[in-house]
KOLSESE-89758 format. One record per residue (C-alpha): residue number from 1; residue in three letters; y, z, x. Coordinates in pm, 1 decimal. Example, Ala and Ser with C-alpha at 12.3 -4.5 7.8 and 13.67 -1.06 7.14 Angstrom:
% residues 2
   num   residu         c2         c3         c1
     1      ALA     -450.0      780.0     1230.0
     2      SER     -106.0      714.0     1367.0
% end
This chain:
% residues 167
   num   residu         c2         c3         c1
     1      UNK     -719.3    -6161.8     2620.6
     2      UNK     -889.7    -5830.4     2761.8
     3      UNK     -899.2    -5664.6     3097.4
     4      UNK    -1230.1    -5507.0     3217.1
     5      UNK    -1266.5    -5307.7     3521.8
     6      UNK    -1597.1    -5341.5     3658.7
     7      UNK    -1726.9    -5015.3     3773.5
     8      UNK    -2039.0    -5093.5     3963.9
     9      UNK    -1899.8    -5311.7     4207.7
    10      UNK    -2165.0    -5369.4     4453.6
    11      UNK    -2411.1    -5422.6     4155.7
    12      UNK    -2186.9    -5676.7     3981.9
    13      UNK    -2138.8    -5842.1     4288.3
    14      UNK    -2513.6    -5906.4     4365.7
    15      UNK    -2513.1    -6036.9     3995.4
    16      UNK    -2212.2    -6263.8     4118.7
    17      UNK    -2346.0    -6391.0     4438.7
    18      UNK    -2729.7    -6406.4     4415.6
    19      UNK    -2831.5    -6460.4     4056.6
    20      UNK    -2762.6    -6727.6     3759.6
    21      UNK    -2587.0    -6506.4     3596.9
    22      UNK    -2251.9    -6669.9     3602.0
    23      UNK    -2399.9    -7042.4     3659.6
    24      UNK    -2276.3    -7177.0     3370.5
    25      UNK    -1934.9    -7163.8     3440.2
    26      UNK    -1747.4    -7395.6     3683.4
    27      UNK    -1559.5    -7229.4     3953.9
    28      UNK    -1183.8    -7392.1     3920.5
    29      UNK    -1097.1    -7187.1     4229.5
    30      UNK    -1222.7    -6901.8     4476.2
    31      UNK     -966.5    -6759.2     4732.0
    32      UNK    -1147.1    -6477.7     4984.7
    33      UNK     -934.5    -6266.0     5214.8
    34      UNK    -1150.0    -6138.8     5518.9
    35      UNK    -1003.8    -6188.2     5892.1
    36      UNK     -889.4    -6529.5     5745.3
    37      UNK     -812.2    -6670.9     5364.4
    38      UNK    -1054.7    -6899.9     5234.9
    39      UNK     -962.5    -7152.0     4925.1
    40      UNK    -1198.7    -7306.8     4745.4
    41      UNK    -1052.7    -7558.4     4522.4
    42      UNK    -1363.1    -7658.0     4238.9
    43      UNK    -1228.2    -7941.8     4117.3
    44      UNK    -1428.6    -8253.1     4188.5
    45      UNK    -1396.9    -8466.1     4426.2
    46      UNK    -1505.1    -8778.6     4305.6
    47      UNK    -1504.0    -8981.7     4603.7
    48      UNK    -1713.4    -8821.6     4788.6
    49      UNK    -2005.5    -8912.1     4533.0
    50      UNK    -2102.0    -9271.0     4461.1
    51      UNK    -2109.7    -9310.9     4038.2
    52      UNK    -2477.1    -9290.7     4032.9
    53      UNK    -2478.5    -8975.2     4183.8
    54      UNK    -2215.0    -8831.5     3986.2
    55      UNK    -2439.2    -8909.6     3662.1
    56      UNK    -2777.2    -8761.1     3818.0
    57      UNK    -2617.5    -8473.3     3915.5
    58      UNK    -2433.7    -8422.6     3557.3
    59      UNK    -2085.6    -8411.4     3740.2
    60      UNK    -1928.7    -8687.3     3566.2
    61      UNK    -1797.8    -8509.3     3285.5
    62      UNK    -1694.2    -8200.0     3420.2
    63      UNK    -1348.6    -8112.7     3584.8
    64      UNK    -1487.4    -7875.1     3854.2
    65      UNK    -1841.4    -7821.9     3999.2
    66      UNK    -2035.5    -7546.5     3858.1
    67      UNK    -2072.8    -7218.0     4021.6
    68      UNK    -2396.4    -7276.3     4103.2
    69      UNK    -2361.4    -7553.2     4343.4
    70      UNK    -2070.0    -7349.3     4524.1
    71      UNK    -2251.3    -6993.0     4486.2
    72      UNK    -2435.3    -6977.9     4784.7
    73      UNK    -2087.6    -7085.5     5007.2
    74      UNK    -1935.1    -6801.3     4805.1
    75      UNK    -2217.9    -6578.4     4891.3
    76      UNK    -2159.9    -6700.3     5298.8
    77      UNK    -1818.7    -6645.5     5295.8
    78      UNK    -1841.9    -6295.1     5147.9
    79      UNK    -2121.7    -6129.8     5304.4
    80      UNK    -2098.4    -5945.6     5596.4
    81      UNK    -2100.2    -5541.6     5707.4
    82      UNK    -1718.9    -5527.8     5584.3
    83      UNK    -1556.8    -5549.5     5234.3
    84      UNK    -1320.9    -5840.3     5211.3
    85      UNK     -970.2    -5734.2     5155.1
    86      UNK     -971.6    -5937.2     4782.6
    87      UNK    -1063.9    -6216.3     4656.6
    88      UNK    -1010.7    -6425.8     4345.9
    89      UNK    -1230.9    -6648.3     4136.3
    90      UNK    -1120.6    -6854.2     3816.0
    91      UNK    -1437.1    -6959.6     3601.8
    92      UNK    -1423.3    -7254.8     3358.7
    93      UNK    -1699.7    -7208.0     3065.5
    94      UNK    -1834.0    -7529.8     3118.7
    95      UNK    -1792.2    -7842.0     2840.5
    96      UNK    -2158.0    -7700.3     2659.9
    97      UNK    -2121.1    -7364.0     2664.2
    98      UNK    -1717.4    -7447.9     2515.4
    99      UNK    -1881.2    -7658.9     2271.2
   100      UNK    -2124.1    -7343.9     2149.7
   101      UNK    -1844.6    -7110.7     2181.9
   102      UNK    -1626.4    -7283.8     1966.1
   103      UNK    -1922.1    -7342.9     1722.3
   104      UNK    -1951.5    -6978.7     1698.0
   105      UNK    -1633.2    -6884.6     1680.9
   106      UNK    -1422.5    -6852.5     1309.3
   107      UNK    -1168.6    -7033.5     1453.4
   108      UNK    -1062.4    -7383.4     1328.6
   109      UNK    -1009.0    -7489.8     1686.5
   110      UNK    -1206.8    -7801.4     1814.5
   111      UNK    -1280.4    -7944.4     2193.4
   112      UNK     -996.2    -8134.4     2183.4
   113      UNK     -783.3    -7844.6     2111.4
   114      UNK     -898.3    -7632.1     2419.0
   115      UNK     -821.6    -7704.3     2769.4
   116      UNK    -1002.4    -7409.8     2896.1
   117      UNK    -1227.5    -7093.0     2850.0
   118      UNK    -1157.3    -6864.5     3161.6
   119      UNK    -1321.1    -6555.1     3345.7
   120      UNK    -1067.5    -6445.6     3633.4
   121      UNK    -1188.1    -6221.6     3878.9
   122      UNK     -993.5    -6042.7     4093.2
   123      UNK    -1081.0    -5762.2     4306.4
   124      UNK     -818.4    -5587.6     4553.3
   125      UNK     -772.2    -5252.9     4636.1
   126      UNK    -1113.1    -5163.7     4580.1
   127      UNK    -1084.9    -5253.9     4233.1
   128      UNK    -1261.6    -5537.2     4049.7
   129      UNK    -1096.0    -5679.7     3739.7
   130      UNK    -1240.1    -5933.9     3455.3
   131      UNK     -951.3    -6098.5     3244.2
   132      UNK    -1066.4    -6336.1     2997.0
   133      UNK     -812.0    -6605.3     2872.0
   134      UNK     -809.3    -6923.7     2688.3
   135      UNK     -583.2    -7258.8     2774.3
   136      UNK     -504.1    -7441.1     2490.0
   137      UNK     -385.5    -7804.8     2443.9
   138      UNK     -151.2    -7732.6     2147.4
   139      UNK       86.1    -7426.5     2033.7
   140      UNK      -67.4    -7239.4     1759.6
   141      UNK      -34.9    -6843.7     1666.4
   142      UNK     -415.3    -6857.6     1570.7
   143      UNK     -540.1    -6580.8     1772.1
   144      UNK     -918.9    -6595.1     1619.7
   145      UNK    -1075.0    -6828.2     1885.2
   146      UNK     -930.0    -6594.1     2173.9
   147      UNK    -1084.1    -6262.8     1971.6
   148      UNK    -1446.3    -6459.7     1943.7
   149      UNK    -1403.3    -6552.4     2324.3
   150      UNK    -1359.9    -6142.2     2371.2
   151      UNK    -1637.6    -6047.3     2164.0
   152      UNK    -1853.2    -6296.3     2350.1
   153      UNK    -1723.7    -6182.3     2710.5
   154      UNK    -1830.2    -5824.5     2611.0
   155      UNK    -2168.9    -5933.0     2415.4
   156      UNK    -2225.9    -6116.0     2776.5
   157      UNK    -2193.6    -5849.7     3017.5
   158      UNK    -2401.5    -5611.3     2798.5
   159      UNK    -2650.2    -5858.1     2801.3
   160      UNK    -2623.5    -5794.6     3211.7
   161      UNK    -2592.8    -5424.5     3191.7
   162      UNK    -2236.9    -5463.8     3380.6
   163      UNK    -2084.6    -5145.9     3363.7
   164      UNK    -1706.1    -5162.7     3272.1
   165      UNK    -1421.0    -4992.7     3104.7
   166      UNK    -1155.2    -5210.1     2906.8
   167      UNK     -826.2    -5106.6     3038.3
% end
């Protein structure tokens, strides 16, 4: 697990809110704090689509819809002449991109020995935070997959030109 402070918040934040760059994670949960707290909770709701739709829309196998579907009632919620006071977002890598991580990774792990691949967000007190962590579905002192998930995190925001500092 690392911790990255963002440093070029309002950049990173357009990244967030108006571009792909994070649509291939699911959003587990968003909480905003403006002049009222907002909770999203990602996690599917399965009756409000009918099975068909689930399939066409590629929902049935996922725990929680992915960011992009919920992006632009992020972006709503968050835009506006002030800052919000924080806010926190938890981002599932979704079942492919898991599936490619572990592929890449050293590790011996497999799907079914991963719960979750996380990007937690948190920003409060002007600050904006990355933490990357990893949920596992079995105790093991095998550290390798969580390194690889590091390494990837980092390779990512490069990619993005998001300018951070580990702490």
């Amino acid at each position: 697990m690392i911790a990255i402070q963002l440093t070029a918040v309002k950049t990173f934040m357009r990244q967030l809110l108006c571009s792909e760059m994070f649509d291939h994670f699911l959003l587990m949960e968003a909480s905003i704090v403006k002049d009222a707290t907002f909770s999203i909770d990602g996690r599917i709701n399965a009756s409000f689509y009918t099975k068909e739709e689930l399939e066409e829309e590629g929902l049935s196998h996922l725990k929680a819809l992915p960011y992009g579907k919920l992006r632009p009632v992020c972006y709503q919620l968050m835009k506006g002449r002030r800052t919000p006071v924080s806010f926190k977002f938890i981002l599932l890598l979704s079942p492919e991109h898991t599936a490619d991580a572990l592929a890449q990774s050293k590790s011996s792990f497999t799907a079914n020995d991963v719960t979750g691949i996380f990007l937690n967000l948190l920003f409060q007190n002007g600050n904006l935070t990355l933490t990357t962590g990893i949920s596992y579905a079995l105790f093991s002192t095998d550290r390798t997959l969580d390194q690889e998930w590091d390494i990837l995190v980092r390779k990512f925001l490069n990619k993005y030109d998001v300018s951070y500092e580990e702490l």
